[in-house]
C-alpha positions in Angstrom: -27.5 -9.4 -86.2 -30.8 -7.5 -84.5 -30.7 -5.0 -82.3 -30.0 -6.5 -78.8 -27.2 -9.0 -80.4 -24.3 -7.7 -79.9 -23.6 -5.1 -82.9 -22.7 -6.0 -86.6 -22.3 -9.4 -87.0 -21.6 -10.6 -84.0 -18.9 -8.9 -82.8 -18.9 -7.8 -78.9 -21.0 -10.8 -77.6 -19.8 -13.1 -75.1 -16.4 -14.5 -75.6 -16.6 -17.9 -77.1 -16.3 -21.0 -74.8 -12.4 -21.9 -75.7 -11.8 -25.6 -76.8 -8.9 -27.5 -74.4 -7.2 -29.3 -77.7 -8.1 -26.9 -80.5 -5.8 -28.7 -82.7 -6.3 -32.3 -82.2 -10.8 -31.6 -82.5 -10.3 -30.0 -85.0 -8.2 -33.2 -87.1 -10.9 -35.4 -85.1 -13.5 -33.6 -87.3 -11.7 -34.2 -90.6 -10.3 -37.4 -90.0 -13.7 -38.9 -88.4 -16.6 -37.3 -90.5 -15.4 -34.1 -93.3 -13.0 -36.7 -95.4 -15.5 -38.6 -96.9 -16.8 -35.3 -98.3 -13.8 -34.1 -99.6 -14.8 -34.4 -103.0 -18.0 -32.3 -102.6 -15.9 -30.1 -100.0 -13.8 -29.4 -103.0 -16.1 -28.6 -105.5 -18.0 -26.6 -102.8 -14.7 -24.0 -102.0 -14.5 -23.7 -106.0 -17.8 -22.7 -106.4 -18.0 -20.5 -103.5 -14.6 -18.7 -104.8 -16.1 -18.3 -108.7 -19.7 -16.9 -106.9 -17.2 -14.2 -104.9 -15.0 -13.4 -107.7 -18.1 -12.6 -109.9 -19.4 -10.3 -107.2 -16.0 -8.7 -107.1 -16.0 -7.5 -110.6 -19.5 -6.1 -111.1 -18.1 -2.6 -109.0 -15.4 -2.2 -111.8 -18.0 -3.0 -114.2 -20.5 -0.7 -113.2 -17.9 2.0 -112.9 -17.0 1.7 -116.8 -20.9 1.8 -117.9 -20.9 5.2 -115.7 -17.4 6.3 -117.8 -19.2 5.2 -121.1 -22.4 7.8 -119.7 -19.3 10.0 -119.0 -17.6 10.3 -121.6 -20.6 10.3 -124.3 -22.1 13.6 -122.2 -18.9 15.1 -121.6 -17.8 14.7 -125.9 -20.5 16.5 -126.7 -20.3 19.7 -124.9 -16.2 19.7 -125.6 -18.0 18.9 -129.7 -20.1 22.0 -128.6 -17.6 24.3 -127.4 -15.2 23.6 -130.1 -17.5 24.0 -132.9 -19.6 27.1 -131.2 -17.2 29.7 -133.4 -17.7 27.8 -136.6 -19.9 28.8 -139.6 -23.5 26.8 -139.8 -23.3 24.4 -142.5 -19.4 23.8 -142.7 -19.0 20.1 -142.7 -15.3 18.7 -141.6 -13.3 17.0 -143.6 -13.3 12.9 -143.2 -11.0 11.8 -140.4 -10.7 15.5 -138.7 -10.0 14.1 -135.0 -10.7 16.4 -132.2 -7.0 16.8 -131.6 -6.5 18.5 -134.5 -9.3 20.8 -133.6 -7.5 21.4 -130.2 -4.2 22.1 -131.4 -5.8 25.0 -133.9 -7.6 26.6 -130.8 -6.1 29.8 -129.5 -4.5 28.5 -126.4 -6.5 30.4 -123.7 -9.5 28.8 -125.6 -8.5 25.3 -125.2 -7.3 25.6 -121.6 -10.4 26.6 -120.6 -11.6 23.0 -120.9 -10.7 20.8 -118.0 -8.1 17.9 -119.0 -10.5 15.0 -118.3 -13.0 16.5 -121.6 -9.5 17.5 -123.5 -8.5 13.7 -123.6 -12.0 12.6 -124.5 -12.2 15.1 -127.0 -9.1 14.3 -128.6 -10.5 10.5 -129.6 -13.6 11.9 -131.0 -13.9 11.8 -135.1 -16.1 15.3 -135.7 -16.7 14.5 -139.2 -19.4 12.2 -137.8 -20.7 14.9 -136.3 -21.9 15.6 -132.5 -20.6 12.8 -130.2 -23.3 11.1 -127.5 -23.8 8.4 -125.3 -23.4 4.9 -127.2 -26.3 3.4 -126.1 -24.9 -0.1 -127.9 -22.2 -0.1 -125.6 -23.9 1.0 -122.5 -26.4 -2.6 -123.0 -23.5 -4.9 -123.9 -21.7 -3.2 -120.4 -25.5 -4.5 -119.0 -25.6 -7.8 -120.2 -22.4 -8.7 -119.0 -23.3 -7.6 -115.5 -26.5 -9.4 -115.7 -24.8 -12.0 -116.4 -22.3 -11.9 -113.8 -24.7 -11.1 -111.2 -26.4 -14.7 -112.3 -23.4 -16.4 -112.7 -22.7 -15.5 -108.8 -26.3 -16.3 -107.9 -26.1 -19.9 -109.1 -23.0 -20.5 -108.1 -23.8 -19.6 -104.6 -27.0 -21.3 -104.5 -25.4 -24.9 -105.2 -23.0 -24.3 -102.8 -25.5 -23.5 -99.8 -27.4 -26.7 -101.5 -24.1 -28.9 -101.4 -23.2 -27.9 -98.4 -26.3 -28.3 -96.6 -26.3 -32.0 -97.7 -22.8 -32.5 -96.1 -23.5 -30.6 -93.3 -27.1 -32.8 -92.4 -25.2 -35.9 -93.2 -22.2 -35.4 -91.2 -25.1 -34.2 -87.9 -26.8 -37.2 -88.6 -23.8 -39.3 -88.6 -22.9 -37.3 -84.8 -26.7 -37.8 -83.7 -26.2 -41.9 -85.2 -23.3 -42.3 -83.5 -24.1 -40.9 -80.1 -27.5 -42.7 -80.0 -25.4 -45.7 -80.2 -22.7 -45.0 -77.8 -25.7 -44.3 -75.2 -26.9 -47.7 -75.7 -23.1 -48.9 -74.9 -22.8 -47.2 -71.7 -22.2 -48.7 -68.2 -25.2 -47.3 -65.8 -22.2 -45.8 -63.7 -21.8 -42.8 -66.0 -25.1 -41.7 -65.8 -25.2 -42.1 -62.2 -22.0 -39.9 -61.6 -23.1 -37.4 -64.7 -26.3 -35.5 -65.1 -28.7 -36.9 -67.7 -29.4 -32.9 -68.7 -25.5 -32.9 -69.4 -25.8 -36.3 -71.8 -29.5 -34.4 -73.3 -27.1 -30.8 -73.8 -24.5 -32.4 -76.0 -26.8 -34.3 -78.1 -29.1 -31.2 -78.7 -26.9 -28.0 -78.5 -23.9 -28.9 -79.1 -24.9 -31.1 -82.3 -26.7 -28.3 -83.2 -24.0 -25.8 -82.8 -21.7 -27.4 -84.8 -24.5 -28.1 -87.9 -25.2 -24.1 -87.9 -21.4 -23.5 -88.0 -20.4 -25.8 -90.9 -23.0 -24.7 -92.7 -22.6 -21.3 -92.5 -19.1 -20.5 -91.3 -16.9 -23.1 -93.3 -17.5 -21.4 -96.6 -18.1 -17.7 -95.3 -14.6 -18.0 -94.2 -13.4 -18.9 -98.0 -15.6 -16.2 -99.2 -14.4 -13.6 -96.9 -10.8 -14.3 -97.6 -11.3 -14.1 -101.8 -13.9 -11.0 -101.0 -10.7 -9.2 -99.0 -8.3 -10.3 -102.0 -9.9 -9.6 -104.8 -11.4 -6.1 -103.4 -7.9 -5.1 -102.6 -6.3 -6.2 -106.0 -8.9 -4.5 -107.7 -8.9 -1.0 -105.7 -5.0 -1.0 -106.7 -6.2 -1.4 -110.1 -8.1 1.9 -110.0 -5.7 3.8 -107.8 -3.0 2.9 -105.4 -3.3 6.3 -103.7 -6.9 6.0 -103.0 -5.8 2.4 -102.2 -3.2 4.2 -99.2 -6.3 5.6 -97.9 -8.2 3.0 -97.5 -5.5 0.7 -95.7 -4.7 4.0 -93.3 -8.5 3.9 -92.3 -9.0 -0.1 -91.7 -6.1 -0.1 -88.9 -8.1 2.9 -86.9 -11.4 1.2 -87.7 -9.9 -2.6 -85.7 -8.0 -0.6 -82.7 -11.6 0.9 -82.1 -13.8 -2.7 -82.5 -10.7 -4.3 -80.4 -11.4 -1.7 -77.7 -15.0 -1.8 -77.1 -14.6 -5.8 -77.3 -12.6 -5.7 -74.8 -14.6 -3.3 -72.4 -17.9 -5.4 -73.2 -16.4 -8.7 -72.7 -16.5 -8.8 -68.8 -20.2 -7.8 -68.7 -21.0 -10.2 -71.0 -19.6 -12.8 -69.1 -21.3 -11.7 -65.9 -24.5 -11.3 -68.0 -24.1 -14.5 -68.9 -23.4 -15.6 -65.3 -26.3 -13.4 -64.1 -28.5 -15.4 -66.6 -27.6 -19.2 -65.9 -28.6 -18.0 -61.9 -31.6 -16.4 -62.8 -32.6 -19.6 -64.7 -31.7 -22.1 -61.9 -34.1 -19.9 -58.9 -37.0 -19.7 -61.8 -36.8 -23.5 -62.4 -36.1 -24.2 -58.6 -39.2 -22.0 -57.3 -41.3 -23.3 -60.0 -41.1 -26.8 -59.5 -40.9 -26.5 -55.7 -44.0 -24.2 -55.8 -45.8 -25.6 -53.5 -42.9 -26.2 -50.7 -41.7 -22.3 -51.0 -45.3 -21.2 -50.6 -46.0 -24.0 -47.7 -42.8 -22.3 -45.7 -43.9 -18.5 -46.5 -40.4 -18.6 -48.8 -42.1 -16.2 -51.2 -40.2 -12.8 -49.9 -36.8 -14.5 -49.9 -37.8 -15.3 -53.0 -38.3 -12.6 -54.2 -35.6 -10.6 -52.6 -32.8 -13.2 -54.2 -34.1 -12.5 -58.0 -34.8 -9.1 -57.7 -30.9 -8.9 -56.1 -29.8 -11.3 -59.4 -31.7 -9.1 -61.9 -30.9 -6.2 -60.9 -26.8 -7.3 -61.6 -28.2 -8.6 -65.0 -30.1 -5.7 -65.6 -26.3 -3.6 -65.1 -24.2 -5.8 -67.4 -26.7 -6.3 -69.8 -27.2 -2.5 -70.2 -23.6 -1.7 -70.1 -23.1 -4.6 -72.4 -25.6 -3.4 -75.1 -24.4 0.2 -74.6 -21.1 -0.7 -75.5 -22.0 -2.7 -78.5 -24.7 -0.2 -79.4 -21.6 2.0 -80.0 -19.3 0.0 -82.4 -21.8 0.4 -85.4 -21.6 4.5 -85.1 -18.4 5.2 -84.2 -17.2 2.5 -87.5 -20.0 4.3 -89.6 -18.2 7.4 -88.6 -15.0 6.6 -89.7 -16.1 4.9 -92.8 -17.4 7.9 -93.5 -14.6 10.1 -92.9 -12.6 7.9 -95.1 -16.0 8.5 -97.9 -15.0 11.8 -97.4 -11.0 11.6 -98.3 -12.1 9.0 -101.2 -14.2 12.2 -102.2 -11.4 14.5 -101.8 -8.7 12.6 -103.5 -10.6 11.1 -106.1 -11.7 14.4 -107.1 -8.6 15.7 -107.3 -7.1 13.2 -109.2 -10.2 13.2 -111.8 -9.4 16.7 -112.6 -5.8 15.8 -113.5 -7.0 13.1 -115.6 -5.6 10.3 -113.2 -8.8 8.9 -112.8 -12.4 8.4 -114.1 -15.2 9.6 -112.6 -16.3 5.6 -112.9 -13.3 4.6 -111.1 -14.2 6.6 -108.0 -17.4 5.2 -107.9 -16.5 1.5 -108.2 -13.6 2.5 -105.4 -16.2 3.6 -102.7 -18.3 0.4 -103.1 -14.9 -1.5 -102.6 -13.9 0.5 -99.8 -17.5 0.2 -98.6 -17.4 -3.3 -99.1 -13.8 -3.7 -97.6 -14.7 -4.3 -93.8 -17.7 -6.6 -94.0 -15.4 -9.5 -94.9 -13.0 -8.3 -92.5 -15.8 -8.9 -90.0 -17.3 -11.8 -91.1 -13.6 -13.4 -90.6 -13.3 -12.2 -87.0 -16.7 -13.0 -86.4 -15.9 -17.0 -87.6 -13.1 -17.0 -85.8 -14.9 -16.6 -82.5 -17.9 -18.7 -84.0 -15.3 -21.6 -84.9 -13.9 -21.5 -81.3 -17.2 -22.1 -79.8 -17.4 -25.4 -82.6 -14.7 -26.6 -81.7 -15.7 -26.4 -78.4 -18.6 -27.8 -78.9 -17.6 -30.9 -80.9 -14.8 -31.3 -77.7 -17.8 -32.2 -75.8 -19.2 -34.5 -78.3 -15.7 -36.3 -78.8 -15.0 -36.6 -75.2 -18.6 -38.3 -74.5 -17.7 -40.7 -77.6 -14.5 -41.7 -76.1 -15.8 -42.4 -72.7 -15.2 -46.2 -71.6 -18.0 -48.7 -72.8 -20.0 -51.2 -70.9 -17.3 -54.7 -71.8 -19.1 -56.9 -73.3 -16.8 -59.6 -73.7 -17.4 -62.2 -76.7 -20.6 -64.9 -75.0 -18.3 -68.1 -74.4 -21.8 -69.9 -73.3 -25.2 -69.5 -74.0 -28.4 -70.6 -72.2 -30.4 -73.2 -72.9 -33.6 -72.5 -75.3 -35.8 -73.0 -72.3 -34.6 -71.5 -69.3 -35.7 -72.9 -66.1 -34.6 -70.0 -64.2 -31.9 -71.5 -61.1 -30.5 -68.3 -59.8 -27.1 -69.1 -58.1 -25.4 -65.6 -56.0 -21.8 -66.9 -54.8 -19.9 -64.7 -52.5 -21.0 -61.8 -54.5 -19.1 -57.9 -53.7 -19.5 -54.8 -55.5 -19.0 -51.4 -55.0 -20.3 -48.4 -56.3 -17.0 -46.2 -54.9 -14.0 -47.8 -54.4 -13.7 -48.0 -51.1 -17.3 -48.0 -50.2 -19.0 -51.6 -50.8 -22.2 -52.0 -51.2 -22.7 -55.8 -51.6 -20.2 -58.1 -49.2 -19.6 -61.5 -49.4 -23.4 -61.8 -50.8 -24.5 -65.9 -51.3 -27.9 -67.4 -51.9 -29.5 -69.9 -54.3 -33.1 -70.1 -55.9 -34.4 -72.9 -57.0 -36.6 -72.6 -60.4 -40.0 -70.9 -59.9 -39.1 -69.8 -56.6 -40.8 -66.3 -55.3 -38.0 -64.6 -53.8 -39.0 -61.7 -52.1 -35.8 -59.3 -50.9 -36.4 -56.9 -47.9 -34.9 -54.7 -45.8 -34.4 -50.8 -44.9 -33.3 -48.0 -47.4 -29.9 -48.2 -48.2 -29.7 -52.1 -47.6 -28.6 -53.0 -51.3 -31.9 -54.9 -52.4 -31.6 -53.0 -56.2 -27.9 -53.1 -56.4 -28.7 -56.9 -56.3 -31.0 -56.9 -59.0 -28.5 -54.6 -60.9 -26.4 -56.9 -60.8 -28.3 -59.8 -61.9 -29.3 -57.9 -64.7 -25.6 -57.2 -65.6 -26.2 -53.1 -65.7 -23.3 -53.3 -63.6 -20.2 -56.0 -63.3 -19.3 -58.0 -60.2 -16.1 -56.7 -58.2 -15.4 -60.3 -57.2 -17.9 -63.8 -56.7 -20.1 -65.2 -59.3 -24.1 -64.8 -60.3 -25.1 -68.0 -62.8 -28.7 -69.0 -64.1 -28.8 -72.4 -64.5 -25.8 -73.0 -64.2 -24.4 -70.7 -66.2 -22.1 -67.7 -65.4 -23.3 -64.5 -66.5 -20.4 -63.2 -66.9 -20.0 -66.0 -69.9 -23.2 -64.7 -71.6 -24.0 -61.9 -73.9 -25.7 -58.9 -71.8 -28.7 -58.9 -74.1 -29.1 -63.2 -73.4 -29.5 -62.0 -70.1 -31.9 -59.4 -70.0 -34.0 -61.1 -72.4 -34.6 -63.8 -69.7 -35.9 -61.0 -66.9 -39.9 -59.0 -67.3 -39.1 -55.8 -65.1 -41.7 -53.4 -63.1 -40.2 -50.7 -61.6 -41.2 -48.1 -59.0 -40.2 -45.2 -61.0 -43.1 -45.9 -64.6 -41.9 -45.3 -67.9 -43.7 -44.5 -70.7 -42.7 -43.0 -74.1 -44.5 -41.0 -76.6 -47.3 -42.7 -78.2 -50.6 -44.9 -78.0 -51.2 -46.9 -74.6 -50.9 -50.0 -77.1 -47.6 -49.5 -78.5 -46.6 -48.7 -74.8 -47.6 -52.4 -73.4 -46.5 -53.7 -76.9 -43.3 -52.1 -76.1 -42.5 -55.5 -74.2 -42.8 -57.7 -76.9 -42.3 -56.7 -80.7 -45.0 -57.6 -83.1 -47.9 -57.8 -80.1 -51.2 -58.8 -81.6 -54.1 -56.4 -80.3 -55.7 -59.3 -78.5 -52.4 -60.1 -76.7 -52.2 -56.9 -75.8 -55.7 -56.5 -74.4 -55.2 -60.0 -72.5 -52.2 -58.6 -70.9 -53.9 -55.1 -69.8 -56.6 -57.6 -68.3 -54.7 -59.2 -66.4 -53.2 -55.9 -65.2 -56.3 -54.9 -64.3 -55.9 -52.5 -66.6 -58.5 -52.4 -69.3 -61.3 -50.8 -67.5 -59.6 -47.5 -67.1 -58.0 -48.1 -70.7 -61.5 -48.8 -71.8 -63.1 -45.2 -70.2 -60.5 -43.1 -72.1 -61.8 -41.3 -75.2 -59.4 -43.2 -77.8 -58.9 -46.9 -75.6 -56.1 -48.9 -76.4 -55.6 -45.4 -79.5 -54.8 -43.3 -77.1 -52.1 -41.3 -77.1 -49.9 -40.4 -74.0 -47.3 -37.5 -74.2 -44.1 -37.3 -72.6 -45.3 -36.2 -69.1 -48.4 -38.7 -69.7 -50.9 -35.9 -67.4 -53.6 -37.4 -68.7 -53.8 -40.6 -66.4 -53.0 -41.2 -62.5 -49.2 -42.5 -61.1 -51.2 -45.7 -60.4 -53.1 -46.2 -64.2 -49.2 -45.8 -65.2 -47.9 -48.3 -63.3 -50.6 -50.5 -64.2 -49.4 -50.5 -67.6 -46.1 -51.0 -67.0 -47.4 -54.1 -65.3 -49.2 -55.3 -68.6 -45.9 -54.6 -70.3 -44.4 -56.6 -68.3 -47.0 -59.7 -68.2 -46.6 -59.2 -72.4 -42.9 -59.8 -72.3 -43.9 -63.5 -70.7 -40.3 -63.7 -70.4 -39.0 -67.0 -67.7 -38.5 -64.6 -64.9 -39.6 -61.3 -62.8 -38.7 -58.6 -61.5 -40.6 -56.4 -59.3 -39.1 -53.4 -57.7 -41.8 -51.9 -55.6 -44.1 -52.4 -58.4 -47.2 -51.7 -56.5 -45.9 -48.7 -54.6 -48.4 -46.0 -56.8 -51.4 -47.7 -56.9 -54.5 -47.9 -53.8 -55.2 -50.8 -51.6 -58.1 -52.3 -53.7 -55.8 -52.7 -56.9 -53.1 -53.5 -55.5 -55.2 -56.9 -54.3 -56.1 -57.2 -57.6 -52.4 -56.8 -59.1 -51.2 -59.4 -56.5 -53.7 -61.9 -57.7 -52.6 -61.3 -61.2 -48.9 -61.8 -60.8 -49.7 -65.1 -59.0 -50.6 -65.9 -62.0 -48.2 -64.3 -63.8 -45.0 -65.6 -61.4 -47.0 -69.8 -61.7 -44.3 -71.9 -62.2 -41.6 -68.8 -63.2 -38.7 -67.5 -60.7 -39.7 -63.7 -59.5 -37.8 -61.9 -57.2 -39.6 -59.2 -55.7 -38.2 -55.7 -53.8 -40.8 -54.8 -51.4 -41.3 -52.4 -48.6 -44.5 -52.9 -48.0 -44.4 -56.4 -46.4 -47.8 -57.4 -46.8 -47.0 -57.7 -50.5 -44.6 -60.4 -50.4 -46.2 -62.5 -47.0 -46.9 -65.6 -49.8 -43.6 -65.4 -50.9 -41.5 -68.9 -51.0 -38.3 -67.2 -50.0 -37.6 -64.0 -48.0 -34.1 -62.4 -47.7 -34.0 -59.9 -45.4 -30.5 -57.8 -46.2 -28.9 -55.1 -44.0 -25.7 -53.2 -44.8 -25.2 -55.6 -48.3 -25.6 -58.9 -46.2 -28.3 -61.5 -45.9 -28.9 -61.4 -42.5 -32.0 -63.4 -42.5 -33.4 -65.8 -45.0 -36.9 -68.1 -44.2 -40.4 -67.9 -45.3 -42.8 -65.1 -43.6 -44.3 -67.3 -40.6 -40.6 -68.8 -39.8 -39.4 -65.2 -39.7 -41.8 -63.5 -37.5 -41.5 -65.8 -35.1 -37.6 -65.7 -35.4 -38.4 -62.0 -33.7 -35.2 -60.5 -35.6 -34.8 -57.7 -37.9 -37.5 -58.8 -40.2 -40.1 -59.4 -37.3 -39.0 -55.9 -36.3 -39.6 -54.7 -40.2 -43.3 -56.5 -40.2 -44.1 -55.7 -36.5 -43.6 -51.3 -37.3 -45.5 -51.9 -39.9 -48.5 -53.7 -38.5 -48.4 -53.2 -34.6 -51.5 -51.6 -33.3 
């Protein structure tokens, strides 16, 4: 981890997000998307413990090519000072050991060589001459490490290729299925969750749980083999040096717990801090012009320089005390270097132990904690998984829109009879929106639905639409209940403008096309014509090519509403709905729109939502709604000179 992070891997940042049913996610994850790796998963754990193992041995390894250097340079200056007192030219008999030379020195003599060069000495043949280093053995000792270094190499890099493949296919399987179970959702949960909520566990926590199976499923197998086999094999070089070791690691976890524990709280107000200081920057930034229109700029200011300075605090006090954990365990590594050192020394010069041995033991011991680490660290990075894919599960087991088995279906050519009978619904239970709602529109009908903000004139068209089911009463088109038809039958029947635009990324043809798959250009064109959209199309630098991003700056509210409108005139379906659909565009065009969806609504049932009455004067049919109820139903001239709530609508509206 860099500087900044939170100290060596990981340890001292924030405290992981805790999971509510660690247990039953977890079996969620292996039941629902791991078992149908578990072959792979298998071959995946073996490879990653034959990759550690191999890493294991090299230490030992090199430790016996320095004993080979060792011994070779320490038999020839015991050949030396054995054979300093001997005449030039005297060969030794064949087979004269170097124990037979020792036991003929004069005792003062021999114990003046340490014991470590007596017991090399005493395997050493002299009638070959002056022992050396056996360079044969020393590249043998190479090759195998070479090799083993490979081995581990390959081993590892199938497993990060193996388990990258299960990894992406179980995220795309997660991504598949939540893209689907958005598509299945009532409306209601989006209107009672925020969409940045729905957007989060898509994106982060999908992503969370990819980098962890990725990278902490095997780590975890490797850290536990990398613990066992470095302890096995430190006991194979000395159990006392071995003591040491296991006397330091105790001191080296009581300190790392300590400082966790004292960083911890400001982490989590750093974190705190952080998620304020986000929400005022996005707040004044968007509302720029509002703060800066009611001088707000100072208590502005004052609120995040208040909120930064208490991040500035636990973030330095955070850092500080993670800062610290890497010295103070380098310290104590170090002291326990230094009783390696002592000990090991010791017991070389009593022949207990090579001079090999103690080096391969200080790159166990100094590979000893890493993996000790690496296991807390997972630990703490498998709790914020788990958390993650909690989030995941839970918005996969929320309740789905019903869509009931279609008993009927509508006739190939719908004539488009709209039937509302007694209708009531209710966002809140306890709160209706719709009471006791009736009407009926005859085919090709221009219904035009008004009334003051809060009245219910969407819920109604939510409701034909089927984004949300009936409480009690009926809704049929001709003649049919749609509660007896498939969702999709129904909406297929309906064009739809909205007052809010939508358009995705990508060309302003595939946008319009968008309401009919596999458009022709020309039908596309005719479409933005009759929009009265083409000319502005036709002024852009790429026409009909070009290619609108997400927040779609480049053209005007109005141009995008226009093309929602050719969308809509594409789809050609049997009816329309227009909800305030020429709310973003001027005067002029909306004149011209008007005359275009006269054309458009010929002979086809439209129900329009309007506020601005001058839109909908031409209408056949005019229900004026108030608290959920049709309090008034007529054509314009019969209403205005009814002089009730829709004269009173027209007449603030128009009066001089």
């Amino acid at each position: 981890m860099g500087p900044g992070r939170g100290g060596p891997m990981g340890i001292g940042k924030g405290p992981a997000p805790k999971p509510k049913h660690f247990k039953q996610t977890l079996r969620t994850i292996w039941t629902d998307y791991l078992r149908t790796h578990s072959v792979m998963l298998i071959v995946v754990i073996i490879l990653a413990i034959a990759s550690t193992v191999f890493m294991v041995l090299t230490p030992k390894i090199l430790g016996d090519m320095t004993n080979e250097v060792v011994n070779g340079f320490v038999a020839g200056q015991a050949y030396d000072k054995v054979t300093e007192h001997l005449p030039e030219g005297i060969h030794l008999p064949a087979g004269t050991m170097g124990v037979d030379l020792l036991d003929k020195m004069p005792a003062a003599q021999r114990d003046a060589i340490p014991e470590a060069q007596r017991v090399a000495l005493g395997a050493v043949d002299f009638s070959q001459g002056r022992p050396g280093i056996d360079y044969g053995a020393l590249a043998g000792i190479g090759l195998w490490l070479i090799a083993l270094y490979i081995g581990s190499s390959v081993f590892a890099y199938i497993q990060s290729y193996l388990m990258t493949n299960i990894t992406q296919a179980i995220i795309y399987r997660m991504r598949r299925d939540l893209s689907q179970k958005v598509n299945r959702m009532p409306l209601g949960y989006f209107d009672k969750h925020p969409f940045g909520e729905v957007i989060s566990r898509v994106t982060n926590d999908i992503e969370t749980i990819g980098q962890s199976l990725n990278q902490s499923a095997t780590q975890i197998i490797t850290s536990i083999v990398t613990i066992v086999g470095i302890l096995i094999m430190m006991l194979t070089i000395s159990w006392q040096l071995t003591l040491l070791a296991l006397v330091i690691l105790p001191v080296t976890m009581i300190v790392v717990g300590i400082i966790v524990k004292l960083s911890q709280k400001y982490y989590m107000g750093q974190q705190a801090n952080l998620g304020v200081i986000d929400g005022h920057v996005e707040e004044i930034f968007s509302g720029h012009a509002v703060m800066r229109v009611y001088n707000g700029e100072k208590k502005s200011i004052r609120k995040f320089d208040a909120t930064n300075h208490e991040l500035y605090e636990n973030g330095w006090r955070s850092q500080f005390l993670s800062g610290l954990m890497m010295p103070i365990m380098q310290f104590i590594s170090n002291l326990g270097f230094v009783g390696v050192a002592v000990l090991g020394g010791w017991l070389a010069l009593n022949g207990r132990i090579s001079i090999g041995g103690i080096q391969a033991f200080i790159q166990y011991m100094n590979q000893f904690t890493q993996p000790i680490m690496q296991t807390a660290n997972v630990a703490n990075v498998l709790q914020a998984t788990v958390a993650a894919a909690e989030r995941v599960f839970e918005f996969l087991d929320e309740p789905e829109e019903l869509d009931h088995a279609a008993t009927e279906k509508l006739p190939v050519n719908v004539k488009g009879e709209v039937i509302f009978d007694g209708v009531n619904f209710e966002y809140t239970k306890g709160k209706p929106v719709i009471k006791d709602f009736s009407a009926r529109i005859v085919p090709g009908q221009k219904v035009a639905i008004v009334g003051p903000t809060g009245a219910g004139k969407t819920t109604i068209v939510n409701l034909l639409m089927r984004f949300y089911d009936l409480d009690s009463g009926s809704i049929s088109i001709d003649s049919k209940d749609v509660a007896n038809l498939g969702r999709s039958d129904v909406r297929r029947q309906f064009g739809m403008v909205l007052q809010d635009t939508w358009l995705f990324h990508g060309t302003i043809a595939d946008n319009i096309a968008y309401g009919k798959l596999g458009a022709t250009r020309k039908q596309i064109v005719a479409a933005a014509k009759a929009a009265h959209a083409d000319h502005f199309i036709s002024t852009l630098p790429g026409g009909y090519d070009t290619v609108l991003g997400e927040e779609t700056d480049s053209i005007s509210e109005g141009e995008k509403q226009l093309l929602t409108i050719a969308r809509a005139m594409l789809a050609d379906a049997p009816m329309m709905i227009l909800d305030e659909a020429t709310s973003s565009v001027d005067t002029r065009t909306e004149l011209l729109i008007q005359k275009a969806m006269e054309k458009l609504t010929e002979g086809r049932t439209s129900f329009v939502i309007a506020h601005r009455l001058s839109t909908i004067r031409n209408a056949d049919m005019i229900l004026v709604m108030k608290d959920g109820n049709i309090v008034e139903q007529g054509n314009h001239n019969n209403l205005v000179k009814a002089g009730g709530v829709y004269e009173a609508l027209y007449t603030s509206q128009f009066s001089e």
